[in-house]
C-alpha beads as a LAMMPS data file, in Angstrom:
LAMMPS data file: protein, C-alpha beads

62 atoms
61 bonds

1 atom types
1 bond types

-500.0 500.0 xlo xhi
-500.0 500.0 ylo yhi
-500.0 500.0 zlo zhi

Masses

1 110.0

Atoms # bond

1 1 1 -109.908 151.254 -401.726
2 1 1 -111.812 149.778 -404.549
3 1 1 -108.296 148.683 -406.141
4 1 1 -107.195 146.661 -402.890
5 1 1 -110.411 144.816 -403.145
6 1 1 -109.870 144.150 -406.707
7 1 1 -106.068 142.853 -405.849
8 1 1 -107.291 140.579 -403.304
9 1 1 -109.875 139.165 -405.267
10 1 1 -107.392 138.682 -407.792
11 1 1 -105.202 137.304 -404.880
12 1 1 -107.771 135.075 -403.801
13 1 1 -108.628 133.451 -407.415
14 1 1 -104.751 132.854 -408.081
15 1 1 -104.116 130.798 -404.450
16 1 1 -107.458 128.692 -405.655
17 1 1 -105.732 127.882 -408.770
18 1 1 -102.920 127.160 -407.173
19 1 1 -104.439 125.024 -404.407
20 1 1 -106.800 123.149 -407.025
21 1 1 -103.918 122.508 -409.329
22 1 1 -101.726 120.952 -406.356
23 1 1 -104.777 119.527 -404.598
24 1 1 -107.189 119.246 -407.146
25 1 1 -107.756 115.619 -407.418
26 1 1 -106.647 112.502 -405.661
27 1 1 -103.584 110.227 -405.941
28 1 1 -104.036 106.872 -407.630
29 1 1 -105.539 104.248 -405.585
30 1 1 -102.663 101.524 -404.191
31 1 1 -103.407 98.126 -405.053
32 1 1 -103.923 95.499 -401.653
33 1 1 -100.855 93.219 -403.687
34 1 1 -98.940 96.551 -403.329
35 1 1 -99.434 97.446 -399.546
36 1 1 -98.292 93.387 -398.432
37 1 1 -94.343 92.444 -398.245
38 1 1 -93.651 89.016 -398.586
39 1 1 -90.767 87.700 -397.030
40 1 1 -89.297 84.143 -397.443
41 1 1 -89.433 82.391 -394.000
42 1 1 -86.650 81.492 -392.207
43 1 1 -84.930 78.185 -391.986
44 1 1 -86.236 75.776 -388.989
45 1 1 -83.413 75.903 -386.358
46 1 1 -82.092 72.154 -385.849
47 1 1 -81.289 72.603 -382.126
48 1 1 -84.807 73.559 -381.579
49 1 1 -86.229 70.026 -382.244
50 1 1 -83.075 68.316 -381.365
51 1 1 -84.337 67.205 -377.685
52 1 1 -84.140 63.330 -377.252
53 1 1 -85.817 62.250 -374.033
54 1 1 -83.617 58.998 -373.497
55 1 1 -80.662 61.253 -373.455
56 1 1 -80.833 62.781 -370.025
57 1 1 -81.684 59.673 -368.733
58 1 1 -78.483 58.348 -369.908
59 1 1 -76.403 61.633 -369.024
60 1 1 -78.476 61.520 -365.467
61 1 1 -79.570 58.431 -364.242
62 1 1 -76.489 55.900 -365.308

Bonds

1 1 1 2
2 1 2 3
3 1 3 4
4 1 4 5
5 1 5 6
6 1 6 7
7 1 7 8
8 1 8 9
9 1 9 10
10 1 10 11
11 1 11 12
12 1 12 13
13 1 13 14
14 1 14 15
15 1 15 16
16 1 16 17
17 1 17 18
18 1 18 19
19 1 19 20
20 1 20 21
21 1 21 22
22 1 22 23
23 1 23 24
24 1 24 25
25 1 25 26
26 1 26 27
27 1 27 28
28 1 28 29
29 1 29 30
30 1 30 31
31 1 31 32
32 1 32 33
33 1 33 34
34 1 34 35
35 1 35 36
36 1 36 37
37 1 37 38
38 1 38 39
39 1 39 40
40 1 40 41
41 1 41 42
42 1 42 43
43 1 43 44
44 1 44 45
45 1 45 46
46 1 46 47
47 1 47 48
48 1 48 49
49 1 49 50
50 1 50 51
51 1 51 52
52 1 52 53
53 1 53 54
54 1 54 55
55 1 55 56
56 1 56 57
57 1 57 58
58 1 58 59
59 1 59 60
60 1 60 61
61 1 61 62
């Protein structure tokens, strides 16, 4: 009985080792330049801003 609780022990230290060496500290910090994508932005669409208001009242009211 004594030997089972000397195997577990033994058990017990090697998963701590094994959790502190896979756990045991943190991961580098991520810089805030790191964490942002920059994308160029798109090109204005000419048929957005290509309303003339004298136009429909040519097209409509001659």
């Amino acid at each position: 009985m004594r030997e089972s609780r000397e195997n577990e022990a033994t058990d017990k230290d090697t998963a701590a080792a094994a959790r502190h060496a896979r756990f045991g500290r943190l991961p580098e910090p991520v810089r805030a330049e790191d964490m942002v994508e920059e994308r160029p932005a798109t090109a204005p669409d000419p048929a957005r801003h290509a309303y003339d208001p004298d136009e429909w009242m040519v097209r409509y009211c001659l």
